[in-house]
ROVEX-260530 format. One line per field, with one value per residue (C-alpha): residue number from 1; residue in three letters; chain; x, y, z. Coordinates in steps of 0.2 Angstrom, whole numbers, plus 5000, padded with zeros to 4 digits. Layout:
// residues N
i: (NUM_...)
aa: (ALA_...)
ch: (A_...)
xx: (X_...)
yy: (Y_...)
zz: (Z_...)
// end
This chain:
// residues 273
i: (1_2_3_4_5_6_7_8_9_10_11_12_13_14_15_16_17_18_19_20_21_22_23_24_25_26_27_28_29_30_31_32_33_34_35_36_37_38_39_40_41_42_43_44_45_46_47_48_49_50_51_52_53_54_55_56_57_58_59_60_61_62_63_64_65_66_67_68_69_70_71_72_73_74_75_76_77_78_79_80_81_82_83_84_85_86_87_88_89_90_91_92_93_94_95_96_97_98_99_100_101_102_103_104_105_106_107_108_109_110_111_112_113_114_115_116_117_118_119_120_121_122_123_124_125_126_127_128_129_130_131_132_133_134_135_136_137_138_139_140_141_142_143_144_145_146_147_148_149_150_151_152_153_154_155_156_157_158_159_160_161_162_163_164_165_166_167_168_169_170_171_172_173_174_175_176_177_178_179_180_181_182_183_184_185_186_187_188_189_190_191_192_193_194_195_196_197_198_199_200_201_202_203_204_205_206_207_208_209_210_211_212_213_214_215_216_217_218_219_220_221_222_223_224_225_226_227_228_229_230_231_232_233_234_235_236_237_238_239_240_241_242_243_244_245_246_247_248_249_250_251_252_253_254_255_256_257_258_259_260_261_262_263_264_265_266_267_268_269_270_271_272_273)
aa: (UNK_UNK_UNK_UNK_UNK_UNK_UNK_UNK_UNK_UNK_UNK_UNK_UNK_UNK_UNK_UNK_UNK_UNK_UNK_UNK_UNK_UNK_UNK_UNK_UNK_UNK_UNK_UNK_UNK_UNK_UNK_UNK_UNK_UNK_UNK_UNK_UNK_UNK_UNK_UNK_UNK_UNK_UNK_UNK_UNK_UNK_UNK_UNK_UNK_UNK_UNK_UNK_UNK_UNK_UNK_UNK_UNK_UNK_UNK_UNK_UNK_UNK_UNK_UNK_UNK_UNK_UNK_UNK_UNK_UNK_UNK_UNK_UNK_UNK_UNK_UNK_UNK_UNK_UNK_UNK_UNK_UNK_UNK_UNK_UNK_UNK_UNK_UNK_UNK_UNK_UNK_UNK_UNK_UNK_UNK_UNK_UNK_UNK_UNK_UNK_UNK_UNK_UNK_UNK_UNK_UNK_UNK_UNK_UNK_UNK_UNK_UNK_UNK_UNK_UNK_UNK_UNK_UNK_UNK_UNK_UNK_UNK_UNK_UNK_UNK_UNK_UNK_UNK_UNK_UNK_UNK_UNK_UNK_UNK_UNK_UNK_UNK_UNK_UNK_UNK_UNK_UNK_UNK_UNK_UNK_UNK_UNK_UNK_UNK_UNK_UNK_UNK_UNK_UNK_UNK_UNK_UNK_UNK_UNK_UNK_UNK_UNK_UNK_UNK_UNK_UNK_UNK_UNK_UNK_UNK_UNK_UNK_UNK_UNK_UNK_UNK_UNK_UNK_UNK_UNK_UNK_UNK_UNK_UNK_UNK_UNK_UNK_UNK_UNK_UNK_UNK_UNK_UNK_UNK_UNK_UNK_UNK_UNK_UNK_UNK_UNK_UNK_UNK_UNK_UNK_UNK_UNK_UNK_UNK_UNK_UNK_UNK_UNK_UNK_UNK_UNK_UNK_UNK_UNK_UNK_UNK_UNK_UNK_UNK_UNK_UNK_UNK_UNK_UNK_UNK_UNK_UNK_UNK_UNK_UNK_UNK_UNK_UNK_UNK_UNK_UNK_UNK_UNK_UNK_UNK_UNK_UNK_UNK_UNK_UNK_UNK_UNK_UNK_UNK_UNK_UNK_UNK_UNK_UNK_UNK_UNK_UNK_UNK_UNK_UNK_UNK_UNK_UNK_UNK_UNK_UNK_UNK_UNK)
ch: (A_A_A_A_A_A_A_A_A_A_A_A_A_A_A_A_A_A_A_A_A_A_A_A_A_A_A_A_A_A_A_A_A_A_A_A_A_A_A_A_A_A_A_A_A_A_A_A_A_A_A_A_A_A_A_A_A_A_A_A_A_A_A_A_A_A_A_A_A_A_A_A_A_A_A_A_A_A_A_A_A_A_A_A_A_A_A_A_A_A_A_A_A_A_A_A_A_A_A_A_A_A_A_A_A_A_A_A_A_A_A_A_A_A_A_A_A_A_A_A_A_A_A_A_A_A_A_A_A_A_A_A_A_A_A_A_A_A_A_A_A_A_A_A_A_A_A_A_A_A_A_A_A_A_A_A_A_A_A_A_A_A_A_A_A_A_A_A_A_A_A_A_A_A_A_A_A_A_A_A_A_A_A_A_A_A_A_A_A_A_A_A_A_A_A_A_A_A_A_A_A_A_A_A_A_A_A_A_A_A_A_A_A_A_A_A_A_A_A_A_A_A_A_A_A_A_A_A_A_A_A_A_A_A_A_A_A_A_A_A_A_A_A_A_A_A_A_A_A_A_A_A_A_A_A_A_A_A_A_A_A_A_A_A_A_A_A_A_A_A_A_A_A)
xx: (4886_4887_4902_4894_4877_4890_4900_4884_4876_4890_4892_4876_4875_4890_4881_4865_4875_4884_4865_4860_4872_4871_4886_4897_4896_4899_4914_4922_4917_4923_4940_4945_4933_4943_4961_4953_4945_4956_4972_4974_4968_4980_4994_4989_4992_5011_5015_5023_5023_5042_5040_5022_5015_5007_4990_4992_4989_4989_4971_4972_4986_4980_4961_4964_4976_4959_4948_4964_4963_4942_4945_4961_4950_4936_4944_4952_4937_4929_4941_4939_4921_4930_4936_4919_4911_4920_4920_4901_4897_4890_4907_4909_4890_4896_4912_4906_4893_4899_4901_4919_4929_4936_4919_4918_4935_4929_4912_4921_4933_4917_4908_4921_4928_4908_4906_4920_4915_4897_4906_4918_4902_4902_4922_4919_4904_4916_4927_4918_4924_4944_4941_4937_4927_4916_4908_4901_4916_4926_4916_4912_4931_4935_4920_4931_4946_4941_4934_4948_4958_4947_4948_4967_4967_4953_4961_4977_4968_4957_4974_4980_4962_4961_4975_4971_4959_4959_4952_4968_4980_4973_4971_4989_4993_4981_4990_5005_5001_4987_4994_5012_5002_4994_5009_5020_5009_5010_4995_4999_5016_5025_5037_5050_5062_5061_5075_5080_5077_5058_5056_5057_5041_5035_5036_5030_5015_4998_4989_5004_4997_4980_4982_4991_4976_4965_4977_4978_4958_4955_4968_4962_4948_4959_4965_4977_4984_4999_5011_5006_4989_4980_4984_4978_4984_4988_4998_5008_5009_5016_5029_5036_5037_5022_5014_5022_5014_5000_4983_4983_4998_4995_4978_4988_4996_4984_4975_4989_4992_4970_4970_4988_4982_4966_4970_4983_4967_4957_4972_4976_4956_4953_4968_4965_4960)
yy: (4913_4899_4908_4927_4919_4910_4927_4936_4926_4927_4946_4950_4937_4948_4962_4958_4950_4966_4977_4963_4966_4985_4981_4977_4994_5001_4992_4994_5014_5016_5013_5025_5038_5035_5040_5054_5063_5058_5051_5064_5079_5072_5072_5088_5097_5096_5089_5100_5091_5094_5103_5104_5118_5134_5132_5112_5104_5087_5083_5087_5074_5061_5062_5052_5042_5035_5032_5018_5014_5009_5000_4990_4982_4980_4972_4959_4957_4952_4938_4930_4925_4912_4905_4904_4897_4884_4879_4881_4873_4885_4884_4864_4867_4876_4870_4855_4862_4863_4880_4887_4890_4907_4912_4908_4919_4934_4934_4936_4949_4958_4956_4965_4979_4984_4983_4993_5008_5008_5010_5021_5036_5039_5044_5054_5062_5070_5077_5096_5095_5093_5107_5097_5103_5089_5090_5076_5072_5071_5061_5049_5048_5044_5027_5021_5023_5012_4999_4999_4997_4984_4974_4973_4969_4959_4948_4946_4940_4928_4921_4917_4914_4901_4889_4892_4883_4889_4908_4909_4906_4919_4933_4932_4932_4945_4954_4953_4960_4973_4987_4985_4989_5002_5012_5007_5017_5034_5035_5042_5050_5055_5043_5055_5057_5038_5026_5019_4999_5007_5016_4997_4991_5003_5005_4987_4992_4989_5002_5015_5019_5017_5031_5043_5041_5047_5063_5067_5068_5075_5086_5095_5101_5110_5129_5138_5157_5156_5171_5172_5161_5151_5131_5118_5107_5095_5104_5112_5095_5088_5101_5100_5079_5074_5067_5051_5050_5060_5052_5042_5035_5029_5019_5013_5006_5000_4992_4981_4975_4974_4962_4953_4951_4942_4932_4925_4923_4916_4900_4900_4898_4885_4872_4874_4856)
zz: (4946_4959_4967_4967_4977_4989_4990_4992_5006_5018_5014_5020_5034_5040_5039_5047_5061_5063_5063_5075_5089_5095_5108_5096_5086_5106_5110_5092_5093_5111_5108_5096_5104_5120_5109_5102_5115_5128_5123_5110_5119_5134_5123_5113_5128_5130_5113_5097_5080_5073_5057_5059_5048_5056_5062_5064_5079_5085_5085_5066_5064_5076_5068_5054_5062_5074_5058_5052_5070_5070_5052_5059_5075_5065_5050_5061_5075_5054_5055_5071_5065_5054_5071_5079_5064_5064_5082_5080_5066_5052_5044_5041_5034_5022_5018_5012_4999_4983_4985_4979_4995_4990_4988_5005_5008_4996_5006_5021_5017_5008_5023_5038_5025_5023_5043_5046_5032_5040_5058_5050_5046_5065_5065_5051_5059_5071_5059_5063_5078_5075_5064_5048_5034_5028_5009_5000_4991_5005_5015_5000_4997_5016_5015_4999_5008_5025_5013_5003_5020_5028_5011_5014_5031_5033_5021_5034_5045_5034_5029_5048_5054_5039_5049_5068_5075_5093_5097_5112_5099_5085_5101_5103_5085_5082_5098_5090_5075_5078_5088_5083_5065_5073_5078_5065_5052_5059_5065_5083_5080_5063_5054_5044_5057_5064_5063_5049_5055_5059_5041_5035_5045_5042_5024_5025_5037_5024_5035_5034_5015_5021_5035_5021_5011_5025_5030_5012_5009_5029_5028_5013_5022_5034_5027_5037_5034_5024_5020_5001_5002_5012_5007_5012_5025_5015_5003_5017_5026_5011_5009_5027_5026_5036_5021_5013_4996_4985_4986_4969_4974_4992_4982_4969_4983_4995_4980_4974_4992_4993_4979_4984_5004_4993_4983_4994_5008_4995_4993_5010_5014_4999_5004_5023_5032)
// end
């Protein structure tokens, strides 16, 4: 019981911090906004997917692609607070407490992966105008799927914020690891035709399964005209490559790495000086 209150209380210090700061929700929104309506639009323009089906076009593909991308930023900006709390103080209060330190972890990771599903509404709010149909199971699917996301990556960058103790040295960490994640999982361009060193990183990309979730719930609220029907563009999407797994498997998945990304946060967190 002593562990869920310590979980608990960090969770919701997270999210009240996060209510508390309106220009955070800005800057985090405001990228992915930008790659969407510009970025994207640029490079619809003068872009055909190979092997796309009919009535596909790249603002469909790229849309969910943008959601991974506003859980990505916000997952990790969830684990730069460790940094800050600990050059400020609120950290060594509570570390020495004899509160369990992976309650400490598991608050955090808690805290970011519901950050980044409340920041994830207004993405999804969008989905109309990319040509998305929206219902209440798709839209409830899609919250599940970011937090599932943001538990996974969150807990990466728990794991490496856990050890640095300087915020230049997690920037170029993070630098490192963020967008080469970003691209390596599809999300801007399709992977089935990538070389083979490439289909290793990316087959060891967390966020690649994550971003295959997201196409497999987004796209079924696309239907396109079809000689003999009118599919989804999911089903078509998965016939023509463009979709790695089904749904149940890409959260199979992503939950094992969730749980693995975890656990190993929680010891790294636990036996850090």
């Amino acid at each position: 019981m002593e562990a869920l209150r310590v979980t608990y209380a960090i969770w919701l210090r997270e999210v009240k911090l996060f209510v508390r700061e309106p220009t955070r929700l800005v800057g985090m929104i405001g990228q992915p906004l930008l790659y969407l309506l510009i970025v994207g639009q640029g490079i619809a323009s003068g872009l055909t997917l190979k092997g796309a089906p009919a009535g596909m076009g790249y603002m469909h593909f790229i849309y969910p692609g943008i959601i991974g991308m506003s859980v990505l930023f916000t997952s990790m900006f969830a684990a730069v607070s460790i940094i800050w709390d600990r050059e400020f103080g609120f950290l060594k209060e509570v570390l020495v407490s004899p509160a369990p330190r992976w309650a400490v972890a598991m608050g955090k990771i808690l805290g970011g992966a519901t950050v980044a599903m409340m920041q994830s509404v207004i993405l999804i709010a969008l989905a109309p105008f990319v040509g998305v149909a929206l219902s209440v199971p798709m839209v409830l699917e899609l919250l599940l799927l970011c937090f599932l996301i943001s538990c996974a990556i969150t807990s990466l960058g728990v794991s490496i914020a856990a050890r640095m103790r300087s915020m230049q040295g997690f920037q170029m960490i993070m630098n490192f690891l963020v967008m080469p994640m970003y691209f390596l999982s599809g999300a801007m361009f399709p992977t089935k035709d990538i070389p083979a060193w490439m289909q290793v990183l990316t087959t060891a990309d967390p966020l690649t399964y994550g971003v295959d979730a997201l196409r497999n719930v987004v796209w079924s609220g696309v239907w396109i005209a079809a000689p003999g029907g009118d599919p989804s563009l999911a089903e078509a999407a998965r016939t023509s490559g463009l979709l790695r797994l089904d749904l149940s498997a890409d959260v199979a998945v992503l939950a094992a790495i969730a749980v693995l990304l975890a656990a190993t946060a929680a010891f790294v967190f636990s036996t850090a000086d």
